[in-house]
C-alpha positions as CSV (number, residue, x, y, z in Angstrom):
1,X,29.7,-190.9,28.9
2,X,29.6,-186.9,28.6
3,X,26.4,-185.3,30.0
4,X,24.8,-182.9,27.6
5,X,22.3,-182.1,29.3
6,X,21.2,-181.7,32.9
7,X,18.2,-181.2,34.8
8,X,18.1,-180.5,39.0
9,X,15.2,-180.5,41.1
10,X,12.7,-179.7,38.4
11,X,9.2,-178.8,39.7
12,X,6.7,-177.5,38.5
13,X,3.0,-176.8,39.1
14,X,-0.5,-175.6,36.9
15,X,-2.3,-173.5,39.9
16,X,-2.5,-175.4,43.1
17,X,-2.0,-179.1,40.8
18,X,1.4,-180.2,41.2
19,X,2.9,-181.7,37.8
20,X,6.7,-182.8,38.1
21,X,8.6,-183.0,41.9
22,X,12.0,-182.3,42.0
23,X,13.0,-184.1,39.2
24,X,16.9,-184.9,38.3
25,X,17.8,-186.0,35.3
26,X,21.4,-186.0,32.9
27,X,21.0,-187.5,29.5
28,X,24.1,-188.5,27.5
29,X,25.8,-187.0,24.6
30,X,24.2,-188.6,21.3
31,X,21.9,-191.4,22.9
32,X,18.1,-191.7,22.6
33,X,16.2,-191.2,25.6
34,X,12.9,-192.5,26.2
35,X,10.7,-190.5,28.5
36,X,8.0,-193.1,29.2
37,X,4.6,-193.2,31.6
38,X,1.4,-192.5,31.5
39,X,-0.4,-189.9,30.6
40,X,-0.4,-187.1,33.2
41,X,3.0,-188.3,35.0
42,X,4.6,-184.9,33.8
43,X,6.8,-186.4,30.7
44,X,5.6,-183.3,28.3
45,X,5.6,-180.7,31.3
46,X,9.4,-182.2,31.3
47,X,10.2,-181.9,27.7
48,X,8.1,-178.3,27.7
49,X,10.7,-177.5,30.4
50,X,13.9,-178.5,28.2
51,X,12.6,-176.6,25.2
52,X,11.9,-173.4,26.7
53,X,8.5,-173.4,26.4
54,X,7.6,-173.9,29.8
55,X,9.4,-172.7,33.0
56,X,10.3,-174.7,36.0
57,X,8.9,-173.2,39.6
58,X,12.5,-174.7,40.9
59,X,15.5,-175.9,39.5
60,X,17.8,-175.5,37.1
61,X,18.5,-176.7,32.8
62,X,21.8,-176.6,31.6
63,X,22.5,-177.6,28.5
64,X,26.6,-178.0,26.9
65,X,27.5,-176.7,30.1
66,X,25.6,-173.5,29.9
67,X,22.3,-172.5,32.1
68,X,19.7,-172.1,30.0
69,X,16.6,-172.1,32.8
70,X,15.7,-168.6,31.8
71,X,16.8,-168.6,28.0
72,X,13.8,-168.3,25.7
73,X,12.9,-170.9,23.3
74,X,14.1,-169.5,20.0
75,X,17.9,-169.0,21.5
76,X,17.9,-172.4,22.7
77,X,20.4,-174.5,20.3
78,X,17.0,-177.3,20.8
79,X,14.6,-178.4,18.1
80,X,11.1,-180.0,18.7
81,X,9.0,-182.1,16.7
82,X,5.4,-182.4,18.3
83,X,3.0,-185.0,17.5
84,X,1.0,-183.0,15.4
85,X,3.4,-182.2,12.5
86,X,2.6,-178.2,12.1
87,X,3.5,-177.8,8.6
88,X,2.8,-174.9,6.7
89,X,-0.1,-175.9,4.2
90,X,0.5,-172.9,1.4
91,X,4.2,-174.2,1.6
92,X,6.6,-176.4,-0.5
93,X,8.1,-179.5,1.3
94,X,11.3,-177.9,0.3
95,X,10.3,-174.1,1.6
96,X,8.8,-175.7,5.3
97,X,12.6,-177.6,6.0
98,X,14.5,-174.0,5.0
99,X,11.8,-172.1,6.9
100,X,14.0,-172.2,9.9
101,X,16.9,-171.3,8.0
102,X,15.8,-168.2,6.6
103,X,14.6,-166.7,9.8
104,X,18.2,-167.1,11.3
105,X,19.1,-165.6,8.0
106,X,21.8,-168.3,6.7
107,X,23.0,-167.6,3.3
108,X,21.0,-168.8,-0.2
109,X,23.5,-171.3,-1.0
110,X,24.2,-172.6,2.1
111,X,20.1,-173.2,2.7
112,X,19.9,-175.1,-1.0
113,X,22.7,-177.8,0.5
114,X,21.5,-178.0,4.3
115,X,17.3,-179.0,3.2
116,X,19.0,-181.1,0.1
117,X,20.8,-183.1,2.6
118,X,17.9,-182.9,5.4
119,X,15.5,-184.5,2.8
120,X,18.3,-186.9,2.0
121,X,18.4,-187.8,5.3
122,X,14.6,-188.3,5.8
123,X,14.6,-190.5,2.1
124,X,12.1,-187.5,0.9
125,X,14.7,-185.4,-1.6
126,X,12.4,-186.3,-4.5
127,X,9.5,-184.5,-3.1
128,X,10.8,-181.1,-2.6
129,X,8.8,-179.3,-4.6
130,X,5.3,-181.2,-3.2
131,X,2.7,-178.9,-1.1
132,X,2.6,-180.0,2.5
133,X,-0.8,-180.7,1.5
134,X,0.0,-183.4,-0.7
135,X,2.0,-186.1,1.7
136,X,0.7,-188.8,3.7
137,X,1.1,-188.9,7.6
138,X,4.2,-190.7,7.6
139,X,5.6,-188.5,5.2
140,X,4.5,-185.2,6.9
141,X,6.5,-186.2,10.4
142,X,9.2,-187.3,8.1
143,X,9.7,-183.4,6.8
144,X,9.0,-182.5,10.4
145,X,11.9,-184.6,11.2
146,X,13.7,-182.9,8.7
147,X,13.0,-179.3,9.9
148,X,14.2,-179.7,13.2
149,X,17.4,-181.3,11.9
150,X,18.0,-178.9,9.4
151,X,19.3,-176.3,12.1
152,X,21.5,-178.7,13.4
153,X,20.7,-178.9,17.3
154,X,22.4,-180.1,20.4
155,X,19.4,-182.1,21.6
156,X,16.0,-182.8,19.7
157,X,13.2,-183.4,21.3
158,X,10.5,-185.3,20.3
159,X,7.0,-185.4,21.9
160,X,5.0,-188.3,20.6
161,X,6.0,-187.8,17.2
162,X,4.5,-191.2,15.8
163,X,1.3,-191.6,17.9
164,X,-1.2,-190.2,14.6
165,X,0.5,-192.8,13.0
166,X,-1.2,-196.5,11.8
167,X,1.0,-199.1,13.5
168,X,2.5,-200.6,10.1
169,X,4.1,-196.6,9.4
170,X,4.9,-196.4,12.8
171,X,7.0,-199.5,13.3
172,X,8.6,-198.3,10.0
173,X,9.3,-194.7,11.4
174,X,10.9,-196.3,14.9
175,X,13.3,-197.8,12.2
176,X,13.9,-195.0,10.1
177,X,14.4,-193.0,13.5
178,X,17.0,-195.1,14.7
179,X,19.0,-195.2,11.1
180,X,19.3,-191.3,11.5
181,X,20.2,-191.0,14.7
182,X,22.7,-193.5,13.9
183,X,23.5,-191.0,11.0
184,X,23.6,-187.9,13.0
185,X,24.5,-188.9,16.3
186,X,22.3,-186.5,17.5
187,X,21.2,-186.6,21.0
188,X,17.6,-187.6,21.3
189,X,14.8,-187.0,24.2
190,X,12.0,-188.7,23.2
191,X,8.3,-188.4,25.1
192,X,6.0,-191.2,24.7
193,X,3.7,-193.8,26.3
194,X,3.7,-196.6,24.1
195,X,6.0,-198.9,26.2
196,X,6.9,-201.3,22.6
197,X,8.2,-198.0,21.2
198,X,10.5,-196.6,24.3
199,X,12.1,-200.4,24.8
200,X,12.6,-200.6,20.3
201,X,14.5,-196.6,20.1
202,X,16.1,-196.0,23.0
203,X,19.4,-196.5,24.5
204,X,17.9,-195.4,27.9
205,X,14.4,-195.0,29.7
206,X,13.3,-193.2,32.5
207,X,10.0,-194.5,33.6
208,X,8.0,-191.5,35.2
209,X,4.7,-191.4,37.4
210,X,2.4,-188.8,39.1
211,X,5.7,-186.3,38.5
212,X,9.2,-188.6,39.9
213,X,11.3,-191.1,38.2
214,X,10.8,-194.1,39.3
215,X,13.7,-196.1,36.9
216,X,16.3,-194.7,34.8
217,X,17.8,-198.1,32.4
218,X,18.4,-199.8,29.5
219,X,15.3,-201.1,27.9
220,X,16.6,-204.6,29.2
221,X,17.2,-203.8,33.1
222,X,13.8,-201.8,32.9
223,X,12.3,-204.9,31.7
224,X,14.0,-207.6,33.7
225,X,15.3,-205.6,36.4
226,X,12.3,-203.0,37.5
227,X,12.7,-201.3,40.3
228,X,9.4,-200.9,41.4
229,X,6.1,-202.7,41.6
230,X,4.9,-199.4,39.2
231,X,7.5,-200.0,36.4
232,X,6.9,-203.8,36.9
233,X,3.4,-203.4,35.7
234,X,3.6,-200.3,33.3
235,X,6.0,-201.9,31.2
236,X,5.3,-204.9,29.5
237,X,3.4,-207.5,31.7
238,X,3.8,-209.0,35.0
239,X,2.5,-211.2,37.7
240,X,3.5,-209.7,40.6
241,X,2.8,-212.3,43.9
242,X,3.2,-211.2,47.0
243,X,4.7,-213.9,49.2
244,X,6.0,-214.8,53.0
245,X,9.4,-216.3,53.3
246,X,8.8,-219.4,55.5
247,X,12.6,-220.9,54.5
248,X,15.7,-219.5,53.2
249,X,19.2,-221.6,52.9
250,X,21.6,-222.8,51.2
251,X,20.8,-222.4,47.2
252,X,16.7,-222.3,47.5
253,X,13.4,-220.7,50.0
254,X,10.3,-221.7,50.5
255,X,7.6,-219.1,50.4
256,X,4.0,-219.1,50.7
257,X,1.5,-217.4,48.5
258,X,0.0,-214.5,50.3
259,X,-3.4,-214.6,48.1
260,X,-3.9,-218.1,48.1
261,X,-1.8,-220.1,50.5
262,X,0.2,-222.0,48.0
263,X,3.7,-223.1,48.8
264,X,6.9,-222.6,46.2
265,X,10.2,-223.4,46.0
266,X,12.2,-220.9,44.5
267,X,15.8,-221.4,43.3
268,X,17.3,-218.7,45.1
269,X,17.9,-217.1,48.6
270,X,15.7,-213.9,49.5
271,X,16.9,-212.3,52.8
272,X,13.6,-210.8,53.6
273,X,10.3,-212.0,55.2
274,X,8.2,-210.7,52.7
275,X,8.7,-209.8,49.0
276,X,7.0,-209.4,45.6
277,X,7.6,-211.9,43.1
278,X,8.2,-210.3,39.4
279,X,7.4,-212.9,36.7
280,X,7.0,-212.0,32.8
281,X,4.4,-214.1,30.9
282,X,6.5,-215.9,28.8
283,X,8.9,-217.1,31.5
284,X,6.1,-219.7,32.9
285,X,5.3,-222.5,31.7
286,X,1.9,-225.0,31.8
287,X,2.0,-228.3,33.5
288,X,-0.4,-231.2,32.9
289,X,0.0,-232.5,36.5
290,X,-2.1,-230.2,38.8
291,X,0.2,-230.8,41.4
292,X,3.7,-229.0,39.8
293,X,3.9,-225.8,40.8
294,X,1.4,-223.7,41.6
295,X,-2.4,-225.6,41.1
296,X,-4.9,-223.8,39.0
297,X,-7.9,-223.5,36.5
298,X,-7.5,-222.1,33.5
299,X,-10.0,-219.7,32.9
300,X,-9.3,-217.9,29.7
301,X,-7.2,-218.5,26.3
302,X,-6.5,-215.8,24.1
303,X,-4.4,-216.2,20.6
304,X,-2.1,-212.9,20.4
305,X,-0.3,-214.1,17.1
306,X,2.9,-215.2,18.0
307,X,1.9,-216.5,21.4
308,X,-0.7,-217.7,23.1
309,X,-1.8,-216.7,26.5
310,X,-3.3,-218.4,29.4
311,X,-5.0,-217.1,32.5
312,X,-4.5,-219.7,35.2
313,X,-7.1,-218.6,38.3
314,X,-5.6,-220.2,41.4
315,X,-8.0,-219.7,43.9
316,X,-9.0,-216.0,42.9
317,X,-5.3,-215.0,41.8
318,X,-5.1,-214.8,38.5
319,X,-1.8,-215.5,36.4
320,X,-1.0,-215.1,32.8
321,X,1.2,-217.4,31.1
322,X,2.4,-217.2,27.5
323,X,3.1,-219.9,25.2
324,X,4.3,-219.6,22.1
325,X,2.3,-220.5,18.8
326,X,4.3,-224.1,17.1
327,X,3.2,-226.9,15.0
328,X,0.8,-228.5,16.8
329,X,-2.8,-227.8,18.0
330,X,-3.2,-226.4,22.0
331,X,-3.2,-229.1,24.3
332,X,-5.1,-227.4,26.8
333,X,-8.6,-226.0,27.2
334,X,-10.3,-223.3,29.3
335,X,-11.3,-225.6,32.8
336,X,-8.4,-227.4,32.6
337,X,-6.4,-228.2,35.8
338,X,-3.0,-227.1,35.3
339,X,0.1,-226.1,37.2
340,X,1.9,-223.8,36.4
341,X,5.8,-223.4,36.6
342,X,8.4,-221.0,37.4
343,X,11.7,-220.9,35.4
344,X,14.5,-222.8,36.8
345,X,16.6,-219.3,36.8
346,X,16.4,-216.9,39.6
347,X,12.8,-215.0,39.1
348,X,13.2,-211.3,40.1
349,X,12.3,-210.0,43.2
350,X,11.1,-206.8,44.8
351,X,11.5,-206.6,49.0
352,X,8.8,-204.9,50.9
């Protein structure tokens, strides 16, 4: 895919506290990219950095093939929308999406057909003669929406836009924000820590901490495939188990729980003494015989709507197992001796 935009060895620092370290990034014409971590790994310090509104200590931004490190915001073919949506209160809906328009002095007519099709776009053209004053949240960060497309830009960014947002409007802006990109094909860099959010919009993720990248993927390989022990447990949930190969042949090994002792027979080869087992939730199951698997207690239940899930403690390591909710009432209660199973497929696997 074409590169639109490219970052090399980003870093910055606030005083003596360092924020990103040499950061490389290239993001794809017309895809959604998720910037996703935590809060203070450097993911708005990075999108500052694209916009122009903060410069880098080191490296370089070039965007369309052009170097724009040192270009000032306003000159930067960029648009933001922030999480607050900055809307001018004493304005029309229709006068804050032209706003832009008319300060880069594009003709009358030409203004009248860009914010009619920008409010289009946004499913708000009825309301363009409302007061700012007068919309609801989801509404507001709609128009904001609109605004920054109005002036057509190379990339949008978008920091947080739907974190103000009740969950119900939200899910229903992550689905109104993939039907225009879809529409626009505009190329999208968008900053946020919810991890449900990054893995629903984007075609891509890069999963930052304390300033680095630790993964660049698809929602999918992030999720299935992490790369580190970080991303493992920052998005979604895992049990990670450290274990000692004691056997490895043909099509299975035999390792040993670190924490507890337990031995497991995994369907697959690891070529290493030591590794970290990566196992989602759902992809264990609960045995009634003690003895299949790995032996525990379960020590918890907890009903999360369309699953329920289990904490098994085996001998002071605790694993979480989801079910999900059927027909029929739970057939096991907290103090239970279970075990619990591994999937027949390959389980992912982190060396040491």
């Amino acid at each position: 895919m074409n590169t639109v935009l490219s970052l090399t060895g980003i870093s910055k620092s606030f005083g003596k506290i360092p924020i990103l370290h040499g950061v490389d990034l290239e993001v794809h014409d017309g895809e959604i990219l998720s910037l996703l971590g935590p809060s203070g790994c450097g993911k708005t310090t990075l999108l500052r950095i694209i916009g122009g509104f903060e410069r880098p200590d080191r490296g370089r931004v070039v965007l369309a093939g052009k170097d724009i490190t040192d270009v000032p915001p306003h000159r930067r073919p960029v648009n933001i929308v922030f999480q607050r949506y900055l809307l001018f209160p004493h304005l029309s809906v229709f006068d804050n999406v032209a706003f832009g328009l008319r300060i880069d002095k594009v003709g009358k007519q030409d203004i009248e057909r860009r914010v009619r099709e920008a409010l289009e776009l946004v499913g708000l053209e009825e309301l363009a003669d409302r007061r700012a004053t007068q919309l609801s949240g989801g509404q507001s960060q709609r128009i904001s929406l609109a605004r920054a497309l109005v002036k057509r830009p190379k990339v949008l960014l978008l920091d947080e836009p739907l974190s103000a947002l009740d969950q119900k409007v939200r899910i229903n802006m992550q689905a109104e924000l993939r039907r225009i990109h879809r529409e626009t094909g505009t190329t999208f860099v968008y900053v946020t820590h919810d991890q449900q959010e990054a893995m629903s919009l984007s075609n891509r993720v890069v999963v930052m901490n304390a300033g680095r990248i630790e993964q660049i993927g698809t929602p999918a390989e992030v999720y299935h495939r992490s790369a580190t022990k970080f991303v493992s447990g920052f998005v979604g949930d895992a049990n990670l188990m450290a274990v000692e190969v004691l056997d490895s042949a043909g099509d299975g090994a035999e390792v040993k729980v670190v924490e507890t002792g337990q031995r497991l027979r995994l369907r697959q080869t690891l070529p290493q003494r030591n590794a970290t087992l990566v196992v989602r939730p759902e992809l264990l199951r609960l045995s009634t015989a003690a003895d299949e698997g790995l032996s525990g207690t379960i020590s918890d239940i907890a009903f999360l709507g369309s699953c329920v899930q289990f904490h098994v403690d085996l001998d002071g390591m605790t694993l979480r197992v989801q079910e999900p909710v059927g027909g029929t009432p739970l057939t096991h209660d907290v103090g239970d001796s279970v075990g619990v199973v591994l999937p027949d497929h390959p389980v992912h696997v982190l060396t040491d």
